[in-house]
mmCIF file of the N, C-alpha and C atoms, coordinates in Angstrom:
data_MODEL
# 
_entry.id   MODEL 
# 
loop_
_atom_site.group_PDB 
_atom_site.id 
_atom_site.type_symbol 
_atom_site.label_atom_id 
_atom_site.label_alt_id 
_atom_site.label_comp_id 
_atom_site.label_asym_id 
_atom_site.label_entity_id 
_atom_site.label_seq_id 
_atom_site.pdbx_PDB_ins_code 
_atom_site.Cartn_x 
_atom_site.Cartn_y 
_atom_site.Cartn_z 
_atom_site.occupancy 
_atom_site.B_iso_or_equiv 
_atom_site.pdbx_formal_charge 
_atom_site.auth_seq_id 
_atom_site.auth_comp_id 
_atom_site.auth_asym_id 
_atom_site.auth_atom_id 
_atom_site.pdbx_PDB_model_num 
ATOM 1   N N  . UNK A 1 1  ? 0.850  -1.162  0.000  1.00 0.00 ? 1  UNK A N  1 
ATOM 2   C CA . UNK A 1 1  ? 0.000  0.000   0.000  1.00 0.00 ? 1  UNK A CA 1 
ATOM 3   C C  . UNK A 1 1  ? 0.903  1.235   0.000  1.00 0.00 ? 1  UNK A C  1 
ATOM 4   N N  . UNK A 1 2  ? 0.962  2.108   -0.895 1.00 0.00 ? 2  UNK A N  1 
ATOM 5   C CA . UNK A 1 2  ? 1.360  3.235   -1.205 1.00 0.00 ? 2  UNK A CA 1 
ATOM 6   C C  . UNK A 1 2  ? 0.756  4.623   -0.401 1.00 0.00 ? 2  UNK A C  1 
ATOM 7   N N  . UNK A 1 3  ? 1.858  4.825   0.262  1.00 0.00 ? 3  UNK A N  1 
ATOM 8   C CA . UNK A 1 3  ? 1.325  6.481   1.090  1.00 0.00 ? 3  UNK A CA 1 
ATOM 9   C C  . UNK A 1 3  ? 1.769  7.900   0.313  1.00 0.00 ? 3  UNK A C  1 
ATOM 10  N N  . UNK A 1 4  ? 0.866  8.323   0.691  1.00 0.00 ? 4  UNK A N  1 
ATOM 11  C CA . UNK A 1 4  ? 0.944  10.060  -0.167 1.00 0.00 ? 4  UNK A CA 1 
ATOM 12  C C  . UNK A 1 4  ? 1.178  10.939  0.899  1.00 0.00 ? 4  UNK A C  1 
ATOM 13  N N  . UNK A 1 5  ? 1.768  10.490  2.405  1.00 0.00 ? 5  UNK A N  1 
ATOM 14  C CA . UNK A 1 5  ? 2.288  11.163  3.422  1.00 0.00 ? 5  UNK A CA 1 
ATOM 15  C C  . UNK A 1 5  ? 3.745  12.022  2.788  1.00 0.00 ? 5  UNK A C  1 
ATOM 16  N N  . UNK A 1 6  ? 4.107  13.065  3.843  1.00 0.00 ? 6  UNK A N  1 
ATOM 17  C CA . UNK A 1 6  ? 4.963  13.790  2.994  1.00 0.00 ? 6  UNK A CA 1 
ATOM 18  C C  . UNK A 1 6  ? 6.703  13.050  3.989  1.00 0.00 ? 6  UNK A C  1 
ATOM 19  N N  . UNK A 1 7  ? 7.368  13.352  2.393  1.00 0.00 ? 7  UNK A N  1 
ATOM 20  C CA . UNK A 1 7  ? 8.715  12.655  3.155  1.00 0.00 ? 7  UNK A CA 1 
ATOM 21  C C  . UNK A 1 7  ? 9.747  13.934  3.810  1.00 0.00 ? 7  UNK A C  1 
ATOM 22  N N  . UNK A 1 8  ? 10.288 13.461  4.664  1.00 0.00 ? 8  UNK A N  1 
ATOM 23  C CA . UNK A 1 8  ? 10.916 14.287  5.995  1.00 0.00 ? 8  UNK A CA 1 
ATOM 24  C C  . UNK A 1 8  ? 11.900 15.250  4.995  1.00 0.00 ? 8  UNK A C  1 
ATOM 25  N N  . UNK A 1 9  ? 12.350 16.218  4.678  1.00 0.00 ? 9  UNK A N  1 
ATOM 26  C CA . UNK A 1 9  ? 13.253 16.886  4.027  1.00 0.00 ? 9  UNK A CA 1 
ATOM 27  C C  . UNK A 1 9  ? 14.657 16.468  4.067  1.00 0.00 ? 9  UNK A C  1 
ATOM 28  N N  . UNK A 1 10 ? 14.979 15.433  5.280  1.00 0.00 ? 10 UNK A N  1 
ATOM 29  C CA . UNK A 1 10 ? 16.210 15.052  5.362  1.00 0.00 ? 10 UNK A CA 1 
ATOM 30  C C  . UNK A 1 10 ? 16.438 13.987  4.662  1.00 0.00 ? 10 UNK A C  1 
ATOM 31  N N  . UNK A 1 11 ? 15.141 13.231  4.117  1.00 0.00 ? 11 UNK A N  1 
ATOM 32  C CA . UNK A 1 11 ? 15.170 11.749  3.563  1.00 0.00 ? 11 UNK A CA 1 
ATOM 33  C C  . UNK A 1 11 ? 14.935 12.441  1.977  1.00 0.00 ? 11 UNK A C  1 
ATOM 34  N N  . UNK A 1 12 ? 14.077 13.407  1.517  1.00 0.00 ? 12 UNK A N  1 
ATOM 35  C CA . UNK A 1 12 ? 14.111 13.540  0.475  1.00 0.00 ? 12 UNK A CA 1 
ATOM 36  C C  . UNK A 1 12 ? 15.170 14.335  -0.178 1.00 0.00 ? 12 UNK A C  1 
ATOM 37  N N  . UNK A 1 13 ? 16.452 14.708  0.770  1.00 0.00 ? 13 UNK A N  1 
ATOM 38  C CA . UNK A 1 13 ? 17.656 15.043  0.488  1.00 0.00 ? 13 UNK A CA 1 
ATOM 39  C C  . UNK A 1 13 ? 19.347 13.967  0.436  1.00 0.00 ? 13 UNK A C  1 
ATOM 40  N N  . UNK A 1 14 ? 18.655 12.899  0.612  1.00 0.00 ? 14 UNK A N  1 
ATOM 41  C CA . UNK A 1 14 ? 19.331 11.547  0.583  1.00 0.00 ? 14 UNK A CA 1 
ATOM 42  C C  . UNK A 1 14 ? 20.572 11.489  1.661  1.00 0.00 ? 14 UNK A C  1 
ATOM 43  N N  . UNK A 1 15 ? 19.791 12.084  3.008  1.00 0.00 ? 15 UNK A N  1 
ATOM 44  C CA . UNK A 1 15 ? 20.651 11.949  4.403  1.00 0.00 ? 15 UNK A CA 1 
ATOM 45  C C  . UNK A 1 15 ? 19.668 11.071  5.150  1.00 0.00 ? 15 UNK A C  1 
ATOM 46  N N  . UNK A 1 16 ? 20.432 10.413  5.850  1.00 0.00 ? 16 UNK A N  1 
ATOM 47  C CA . UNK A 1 16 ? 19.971 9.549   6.856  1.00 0.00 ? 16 UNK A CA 1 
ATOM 48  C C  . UNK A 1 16 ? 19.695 11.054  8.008  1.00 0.00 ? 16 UNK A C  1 
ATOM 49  N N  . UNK A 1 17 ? 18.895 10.554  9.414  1.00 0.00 ? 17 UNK A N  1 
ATOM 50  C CA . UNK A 1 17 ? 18.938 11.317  10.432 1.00 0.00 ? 17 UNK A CA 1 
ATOM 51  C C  . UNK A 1 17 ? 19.727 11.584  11.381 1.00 0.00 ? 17 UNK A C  1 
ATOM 52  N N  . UNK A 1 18 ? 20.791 11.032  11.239 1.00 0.00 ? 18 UNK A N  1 
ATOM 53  C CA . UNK A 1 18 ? 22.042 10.956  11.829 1.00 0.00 ? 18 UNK A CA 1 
ATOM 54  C C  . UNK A 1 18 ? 22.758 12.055  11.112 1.00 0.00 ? 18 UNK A C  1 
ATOM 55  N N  . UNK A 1 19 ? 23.034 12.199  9.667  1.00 0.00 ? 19 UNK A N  1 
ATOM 56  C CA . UNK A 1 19 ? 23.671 12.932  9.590  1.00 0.00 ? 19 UNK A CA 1 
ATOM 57  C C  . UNK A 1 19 ? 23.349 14.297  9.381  1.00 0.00 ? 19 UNK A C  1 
ATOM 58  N N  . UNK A 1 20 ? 21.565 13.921  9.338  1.00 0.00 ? 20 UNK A N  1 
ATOM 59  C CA . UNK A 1 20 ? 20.646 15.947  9.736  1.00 0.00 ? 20 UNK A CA 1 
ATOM 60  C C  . UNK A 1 20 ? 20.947 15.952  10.974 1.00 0.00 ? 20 UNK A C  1 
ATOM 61  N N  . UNK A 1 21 ? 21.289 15.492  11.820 1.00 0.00 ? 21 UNK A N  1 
ATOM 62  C CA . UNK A 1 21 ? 21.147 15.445  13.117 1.00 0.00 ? 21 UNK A CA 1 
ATOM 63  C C  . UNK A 1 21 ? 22.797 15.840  13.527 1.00 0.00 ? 21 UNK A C  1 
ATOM 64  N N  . UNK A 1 22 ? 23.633 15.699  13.212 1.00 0.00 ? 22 UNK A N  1 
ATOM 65  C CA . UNK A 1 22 ? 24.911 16.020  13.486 1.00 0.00 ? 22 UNK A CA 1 
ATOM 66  C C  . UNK A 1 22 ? 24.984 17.434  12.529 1.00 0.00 ? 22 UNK A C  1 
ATOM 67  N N  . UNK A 1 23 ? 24.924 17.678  11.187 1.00 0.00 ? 23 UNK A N  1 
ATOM 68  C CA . UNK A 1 23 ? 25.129 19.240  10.594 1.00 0.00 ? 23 UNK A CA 1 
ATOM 69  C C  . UNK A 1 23 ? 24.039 20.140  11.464 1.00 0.00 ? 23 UNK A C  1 
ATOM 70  N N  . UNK A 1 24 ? 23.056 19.580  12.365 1.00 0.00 ? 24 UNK A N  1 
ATOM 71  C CA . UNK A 1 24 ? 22.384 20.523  13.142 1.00 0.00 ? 24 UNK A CA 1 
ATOM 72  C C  . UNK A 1 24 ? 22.603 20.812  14.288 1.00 0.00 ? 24 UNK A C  1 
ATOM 73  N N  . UNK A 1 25 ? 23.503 19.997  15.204 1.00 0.00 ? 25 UNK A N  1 
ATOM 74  C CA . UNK A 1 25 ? 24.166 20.288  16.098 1.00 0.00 ? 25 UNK A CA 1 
ATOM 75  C C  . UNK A 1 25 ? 25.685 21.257  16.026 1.00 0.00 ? 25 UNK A C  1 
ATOM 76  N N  . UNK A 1 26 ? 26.083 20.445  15.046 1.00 0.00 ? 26 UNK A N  1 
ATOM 77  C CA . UNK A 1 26 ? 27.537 21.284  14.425 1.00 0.00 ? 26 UNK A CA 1 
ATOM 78  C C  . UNK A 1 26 ? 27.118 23.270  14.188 1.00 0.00 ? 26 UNK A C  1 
ATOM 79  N N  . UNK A 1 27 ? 25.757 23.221  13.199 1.00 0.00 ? 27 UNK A N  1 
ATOM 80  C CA . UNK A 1 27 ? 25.120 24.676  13.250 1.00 0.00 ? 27 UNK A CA 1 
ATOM 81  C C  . UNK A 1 27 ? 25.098 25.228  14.528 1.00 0.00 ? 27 UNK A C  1 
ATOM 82  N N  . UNK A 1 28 ? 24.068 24.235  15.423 1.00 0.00 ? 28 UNK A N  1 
ATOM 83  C CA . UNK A 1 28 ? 23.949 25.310  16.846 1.00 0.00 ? 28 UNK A CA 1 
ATOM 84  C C  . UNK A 1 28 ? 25.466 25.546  17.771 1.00 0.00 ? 28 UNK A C  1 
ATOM 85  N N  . UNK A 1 29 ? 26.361 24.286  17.446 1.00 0.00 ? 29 UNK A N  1 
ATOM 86  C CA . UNK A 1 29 ? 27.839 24.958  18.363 1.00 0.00 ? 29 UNK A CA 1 
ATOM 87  C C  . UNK A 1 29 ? 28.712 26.119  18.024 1.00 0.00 ? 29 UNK A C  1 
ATOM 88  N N  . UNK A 1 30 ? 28.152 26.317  16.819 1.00 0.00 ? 30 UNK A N  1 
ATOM 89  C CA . UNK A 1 30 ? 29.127 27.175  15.912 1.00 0.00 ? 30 UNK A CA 1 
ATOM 90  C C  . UNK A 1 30 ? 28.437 28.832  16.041 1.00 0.00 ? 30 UNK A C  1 
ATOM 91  N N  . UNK A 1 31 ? 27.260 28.519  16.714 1.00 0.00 ? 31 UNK A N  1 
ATOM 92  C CA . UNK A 1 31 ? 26.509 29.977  16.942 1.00 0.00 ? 31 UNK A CA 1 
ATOM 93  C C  . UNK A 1 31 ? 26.407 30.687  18.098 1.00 0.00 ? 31 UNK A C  1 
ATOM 94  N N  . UNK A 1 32 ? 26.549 29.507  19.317 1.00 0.00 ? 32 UNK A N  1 
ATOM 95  C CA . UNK A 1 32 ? 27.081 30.062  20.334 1.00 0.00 ? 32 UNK A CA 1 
ATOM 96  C C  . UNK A 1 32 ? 28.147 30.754  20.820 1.00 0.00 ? 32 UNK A C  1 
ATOM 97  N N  . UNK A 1 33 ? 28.102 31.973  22.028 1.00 0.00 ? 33 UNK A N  1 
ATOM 98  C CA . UNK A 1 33 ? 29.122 32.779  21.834 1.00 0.00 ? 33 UNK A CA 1 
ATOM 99  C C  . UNK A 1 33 ? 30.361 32.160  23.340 1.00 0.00 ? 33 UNK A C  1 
ATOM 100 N N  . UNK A 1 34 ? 31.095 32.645  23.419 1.00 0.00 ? 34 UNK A N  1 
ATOM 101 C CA . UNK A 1 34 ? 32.262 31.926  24.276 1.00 0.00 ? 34 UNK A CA 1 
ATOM 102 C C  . UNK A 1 34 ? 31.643 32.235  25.566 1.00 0.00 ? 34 UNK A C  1 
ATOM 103 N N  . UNK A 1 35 ? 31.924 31.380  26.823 1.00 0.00 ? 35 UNK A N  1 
ATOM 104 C CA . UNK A 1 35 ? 32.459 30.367  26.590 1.00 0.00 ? 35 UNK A CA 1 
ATOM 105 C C  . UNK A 1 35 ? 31.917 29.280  26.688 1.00 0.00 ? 35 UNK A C  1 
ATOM 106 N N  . UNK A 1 36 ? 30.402 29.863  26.075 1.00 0.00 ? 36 UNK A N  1 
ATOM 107 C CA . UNK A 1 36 ? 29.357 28.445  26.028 1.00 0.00 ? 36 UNK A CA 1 
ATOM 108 C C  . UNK A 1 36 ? 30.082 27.564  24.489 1.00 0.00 ? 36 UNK A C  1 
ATOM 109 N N  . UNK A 1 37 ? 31.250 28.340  23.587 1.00 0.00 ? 37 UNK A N  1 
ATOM 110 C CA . UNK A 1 37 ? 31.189 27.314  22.265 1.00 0.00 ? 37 UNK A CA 1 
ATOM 111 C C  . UNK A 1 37 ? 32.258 26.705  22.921 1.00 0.00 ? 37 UNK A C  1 
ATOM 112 N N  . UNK A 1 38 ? 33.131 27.008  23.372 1.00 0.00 ? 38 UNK A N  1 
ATOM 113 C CA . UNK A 1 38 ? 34.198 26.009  23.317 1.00 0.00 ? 38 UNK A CA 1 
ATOM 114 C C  . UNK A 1 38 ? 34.384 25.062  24.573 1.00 0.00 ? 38 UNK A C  1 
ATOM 115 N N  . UNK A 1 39 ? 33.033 25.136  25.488 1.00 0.00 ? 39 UNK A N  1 
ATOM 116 C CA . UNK A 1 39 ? 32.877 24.290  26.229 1.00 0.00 ? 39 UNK A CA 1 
ATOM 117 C C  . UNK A 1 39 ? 32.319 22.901  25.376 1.00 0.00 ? 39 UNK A C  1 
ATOM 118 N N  . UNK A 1 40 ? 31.109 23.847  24.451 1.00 0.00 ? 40 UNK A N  1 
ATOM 119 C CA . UNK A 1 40 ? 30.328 22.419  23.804 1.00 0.00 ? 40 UNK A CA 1 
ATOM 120 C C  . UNK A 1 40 ? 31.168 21.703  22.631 1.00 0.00 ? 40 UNK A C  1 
ATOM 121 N N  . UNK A 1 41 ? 32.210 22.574  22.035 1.00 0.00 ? 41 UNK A N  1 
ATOM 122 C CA . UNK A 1 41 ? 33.547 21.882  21.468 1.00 0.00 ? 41 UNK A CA 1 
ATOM 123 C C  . UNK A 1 41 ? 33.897 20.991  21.771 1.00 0.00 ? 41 UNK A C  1 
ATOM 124 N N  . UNK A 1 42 ? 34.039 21.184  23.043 1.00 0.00 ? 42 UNK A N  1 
ATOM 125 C CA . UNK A 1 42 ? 35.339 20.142  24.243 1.00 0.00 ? 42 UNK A CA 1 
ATOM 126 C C  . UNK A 1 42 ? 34.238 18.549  24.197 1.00 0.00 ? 42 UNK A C  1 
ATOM 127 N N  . UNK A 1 43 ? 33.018 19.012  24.570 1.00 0.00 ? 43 UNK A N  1 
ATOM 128 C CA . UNK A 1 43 ? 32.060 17.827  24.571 1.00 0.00 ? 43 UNK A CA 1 
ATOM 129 C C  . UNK A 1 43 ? 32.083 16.610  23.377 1.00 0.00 ? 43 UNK A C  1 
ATOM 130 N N  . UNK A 1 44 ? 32.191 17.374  22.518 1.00 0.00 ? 44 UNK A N  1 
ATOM 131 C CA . UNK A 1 44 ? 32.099 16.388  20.972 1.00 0.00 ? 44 UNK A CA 1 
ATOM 132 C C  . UNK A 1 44 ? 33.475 15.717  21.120 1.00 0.00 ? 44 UNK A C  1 
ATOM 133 N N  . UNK A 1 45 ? 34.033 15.947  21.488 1.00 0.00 ? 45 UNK A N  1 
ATOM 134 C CA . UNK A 1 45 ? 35.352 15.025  21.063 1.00 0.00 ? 45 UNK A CA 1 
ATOM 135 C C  . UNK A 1 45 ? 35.153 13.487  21.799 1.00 0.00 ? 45 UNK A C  1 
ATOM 136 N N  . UNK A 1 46 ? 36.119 12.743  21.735 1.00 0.00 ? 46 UNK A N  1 
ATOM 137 C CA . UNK A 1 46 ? 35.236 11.004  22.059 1.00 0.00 ? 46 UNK A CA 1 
ATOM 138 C C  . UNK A 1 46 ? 37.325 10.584  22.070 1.00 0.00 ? 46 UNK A C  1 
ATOM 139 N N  . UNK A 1 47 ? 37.571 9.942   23.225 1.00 0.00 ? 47 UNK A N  1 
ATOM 140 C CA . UNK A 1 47 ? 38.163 9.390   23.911 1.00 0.00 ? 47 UNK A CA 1 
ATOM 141 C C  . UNK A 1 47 ? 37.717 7.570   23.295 1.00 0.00 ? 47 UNK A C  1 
ATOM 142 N N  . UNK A 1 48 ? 39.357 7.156   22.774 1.00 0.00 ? 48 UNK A N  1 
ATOM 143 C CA . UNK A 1 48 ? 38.896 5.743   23.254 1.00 0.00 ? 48 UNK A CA 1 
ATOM 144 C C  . UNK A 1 48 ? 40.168 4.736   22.943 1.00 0.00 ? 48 UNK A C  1 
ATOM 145 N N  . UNK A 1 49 ? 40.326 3.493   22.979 1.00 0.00 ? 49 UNK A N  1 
ATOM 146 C CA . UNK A 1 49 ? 41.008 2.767   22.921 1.00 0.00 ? 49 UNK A CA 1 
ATOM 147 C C  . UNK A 1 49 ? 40.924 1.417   22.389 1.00 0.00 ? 49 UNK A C  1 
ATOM 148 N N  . UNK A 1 50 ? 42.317 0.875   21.595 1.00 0.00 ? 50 UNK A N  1 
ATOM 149 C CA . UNK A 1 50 ? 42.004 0.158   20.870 1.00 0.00 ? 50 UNK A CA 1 
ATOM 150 C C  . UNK A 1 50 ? 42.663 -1.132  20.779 1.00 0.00 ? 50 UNK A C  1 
ATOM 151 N N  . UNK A 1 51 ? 42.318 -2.218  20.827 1.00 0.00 ? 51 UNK A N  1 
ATOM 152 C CA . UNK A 1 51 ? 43.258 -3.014  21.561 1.00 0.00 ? 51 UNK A CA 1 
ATOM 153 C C  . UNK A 1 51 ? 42.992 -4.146  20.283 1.00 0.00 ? 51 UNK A C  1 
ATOM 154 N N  . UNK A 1 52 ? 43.837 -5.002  19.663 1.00 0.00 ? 52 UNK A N  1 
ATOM 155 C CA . UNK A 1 52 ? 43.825 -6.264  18.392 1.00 0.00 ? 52 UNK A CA 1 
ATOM 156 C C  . UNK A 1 52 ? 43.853 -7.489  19.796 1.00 0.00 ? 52 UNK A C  1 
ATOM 157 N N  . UNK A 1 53 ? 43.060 -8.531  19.397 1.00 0.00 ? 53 UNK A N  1 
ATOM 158 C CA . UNK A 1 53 ? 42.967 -9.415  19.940 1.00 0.00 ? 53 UNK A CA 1 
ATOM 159 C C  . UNK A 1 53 ? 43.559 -10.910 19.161 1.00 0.00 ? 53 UNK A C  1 
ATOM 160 N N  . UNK A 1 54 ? 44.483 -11.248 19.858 1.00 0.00 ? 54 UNK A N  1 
ATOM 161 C CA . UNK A 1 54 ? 45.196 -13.016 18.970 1.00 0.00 ? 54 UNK A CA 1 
ATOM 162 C C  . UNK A 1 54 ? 44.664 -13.889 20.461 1.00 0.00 ? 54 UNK A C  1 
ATOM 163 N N  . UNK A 1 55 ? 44.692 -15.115 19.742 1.00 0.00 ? 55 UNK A N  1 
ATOM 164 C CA . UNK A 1 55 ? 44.825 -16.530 20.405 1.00 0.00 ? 55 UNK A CA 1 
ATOM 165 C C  . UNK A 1 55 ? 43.667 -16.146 22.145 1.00 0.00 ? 55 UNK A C  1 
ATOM 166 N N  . UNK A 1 56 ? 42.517 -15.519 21.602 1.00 0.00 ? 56 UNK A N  1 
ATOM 167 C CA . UNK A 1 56 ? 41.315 -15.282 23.055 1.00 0.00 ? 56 UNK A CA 1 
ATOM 168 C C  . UNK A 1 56 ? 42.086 -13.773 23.837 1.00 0.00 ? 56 UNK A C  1 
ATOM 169 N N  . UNK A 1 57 ? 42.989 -13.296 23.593 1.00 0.00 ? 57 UNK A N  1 
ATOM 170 C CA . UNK A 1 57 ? 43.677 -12.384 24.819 1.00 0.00 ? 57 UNK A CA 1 
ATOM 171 C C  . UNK A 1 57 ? 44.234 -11.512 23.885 1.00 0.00 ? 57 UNK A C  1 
ATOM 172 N N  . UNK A 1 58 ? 43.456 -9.984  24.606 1.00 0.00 ? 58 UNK A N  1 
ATOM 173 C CA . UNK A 1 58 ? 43.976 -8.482  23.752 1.00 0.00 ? 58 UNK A CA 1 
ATOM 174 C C  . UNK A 1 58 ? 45.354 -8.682  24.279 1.00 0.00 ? 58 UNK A C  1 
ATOM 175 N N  . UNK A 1 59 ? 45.768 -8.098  23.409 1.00 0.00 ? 59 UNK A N  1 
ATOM 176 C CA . UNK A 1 59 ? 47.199 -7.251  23.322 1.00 0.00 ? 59 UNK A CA 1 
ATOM 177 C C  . UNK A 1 59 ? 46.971 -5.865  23.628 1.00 0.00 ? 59 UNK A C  1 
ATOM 178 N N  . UNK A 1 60 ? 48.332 -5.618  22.995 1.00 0.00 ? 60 UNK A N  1 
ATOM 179 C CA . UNK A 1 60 ? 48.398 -3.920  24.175 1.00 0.00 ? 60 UNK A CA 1 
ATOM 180 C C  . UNK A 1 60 ? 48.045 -3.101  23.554 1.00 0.00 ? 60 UNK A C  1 
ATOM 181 N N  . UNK A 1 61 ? 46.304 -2.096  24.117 1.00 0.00 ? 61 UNK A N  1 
ATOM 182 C CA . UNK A 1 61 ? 45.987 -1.042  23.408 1.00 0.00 ? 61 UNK A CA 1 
ATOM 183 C C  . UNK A 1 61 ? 46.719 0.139   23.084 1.00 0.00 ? 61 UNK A C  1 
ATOM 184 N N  . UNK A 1 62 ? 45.907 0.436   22.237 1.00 0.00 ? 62 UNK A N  1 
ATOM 185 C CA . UNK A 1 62 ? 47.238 1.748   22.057 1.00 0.00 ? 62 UNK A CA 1 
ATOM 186 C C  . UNK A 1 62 ? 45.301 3.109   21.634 1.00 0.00 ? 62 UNK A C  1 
ATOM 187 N N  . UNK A 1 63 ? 45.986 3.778   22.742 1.00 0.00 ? 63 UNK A N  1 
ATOM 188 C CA . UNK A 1 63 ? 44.840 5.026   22.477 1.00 0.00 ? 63 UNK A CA 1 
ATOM 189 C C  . UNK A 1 63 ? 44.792 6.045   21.074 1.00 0.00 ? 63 UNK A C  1 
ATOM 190 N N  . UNK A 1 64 ? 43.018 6.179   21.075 1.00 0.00 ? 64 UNK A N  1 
ATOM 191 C CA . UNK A 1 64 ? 43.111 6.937   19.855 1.00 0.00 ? 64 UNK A CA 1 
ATOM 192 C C  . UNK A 1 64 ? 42.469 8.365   20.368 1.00 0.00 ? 64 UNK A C  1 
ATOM 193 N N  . UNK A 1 65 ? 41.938 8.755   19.189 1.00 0.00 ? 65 UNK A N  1 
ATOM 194 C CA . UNK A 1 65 ? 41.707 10.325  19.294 1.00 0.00 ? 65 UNK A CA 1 
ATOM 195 C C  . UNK A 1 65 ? 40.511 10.475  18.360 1.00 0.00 ? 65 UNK A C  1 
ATOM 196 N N  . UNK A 1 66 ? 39.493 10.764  18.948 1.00 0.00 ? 66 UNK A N  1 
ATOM 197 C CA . UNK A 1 66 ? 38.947 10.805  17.692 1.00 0.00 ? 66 UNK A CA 1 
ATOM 198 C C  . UNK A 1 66 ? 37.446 11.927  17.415 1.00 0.00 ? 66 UNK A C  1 
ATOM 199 N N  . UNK A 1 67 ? 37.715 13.150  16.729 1.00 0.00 ? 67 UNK A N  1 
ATOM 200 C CA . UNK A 1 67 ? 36.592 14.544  16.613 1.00 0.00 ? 67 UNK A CA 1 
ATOM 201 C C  . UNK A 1 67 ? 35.550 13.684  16.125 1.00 0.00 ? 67 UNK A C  1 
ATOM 202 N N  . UNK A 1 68 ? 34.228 13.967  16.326 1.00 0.00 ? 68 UNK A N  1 
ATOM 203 C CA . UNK A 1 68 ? 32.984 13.728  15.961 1.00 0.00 ? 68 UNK A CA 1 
ATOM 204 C C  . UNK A 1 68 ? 33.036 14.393  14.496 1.00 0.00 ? 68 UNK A C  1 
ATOM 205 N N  . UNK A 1 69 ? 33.354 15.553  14.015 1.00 0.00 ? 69 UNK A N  1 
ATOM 206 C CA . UNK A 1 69 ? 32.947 16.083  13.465 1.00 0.00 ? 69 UNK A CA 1 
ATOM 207 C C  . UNK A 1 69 ? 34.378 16.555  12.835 1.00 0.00 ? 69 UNK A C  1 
ATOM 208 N N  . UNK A 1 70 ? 34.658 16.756  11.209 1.00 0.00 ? 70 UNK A N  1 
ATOM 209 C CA . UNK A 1 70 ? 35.666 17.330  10.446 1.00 0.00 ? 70 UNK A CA 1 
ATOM 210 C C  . UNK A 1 70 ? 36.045 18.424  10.310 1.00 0.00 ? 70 UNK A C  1 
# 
């Protein structure tokens, strides 16, 4: 059955909601004035670590770095 409902502007622009959803957050950090932006800067960034696993048992992680956003 075929719907004549209207499609979301983000789907009829061939983005998932993830990535309307991140260029719309990226908009609102970038409009705030200091030192509400470079607090919410500091937030986006993502901490983590990465460890290769042989024979059942990680080996030695080695940390990464990694911006949400380019």
């Amino acid at each position: 059955m075929a719907s004549n409902a209207a499609v979301p502007f983000w789907r009829a622009a061939g983005m998932t909601y993830i990535t309307y959803s991140n260029i719309c957050a990226n908009l609102v950090r970038n409009c705030l004035k200091e030192p509400y932006k470079s607090e919410a800067l500091n937030r986006e960034k993502v901490h983590f670590s990465v460890a290769k696993w042989a024979d059942g048992k990680p080996q030695k992680p080695s940390d990464g770095y990694l911006s949400l956003l380019p």
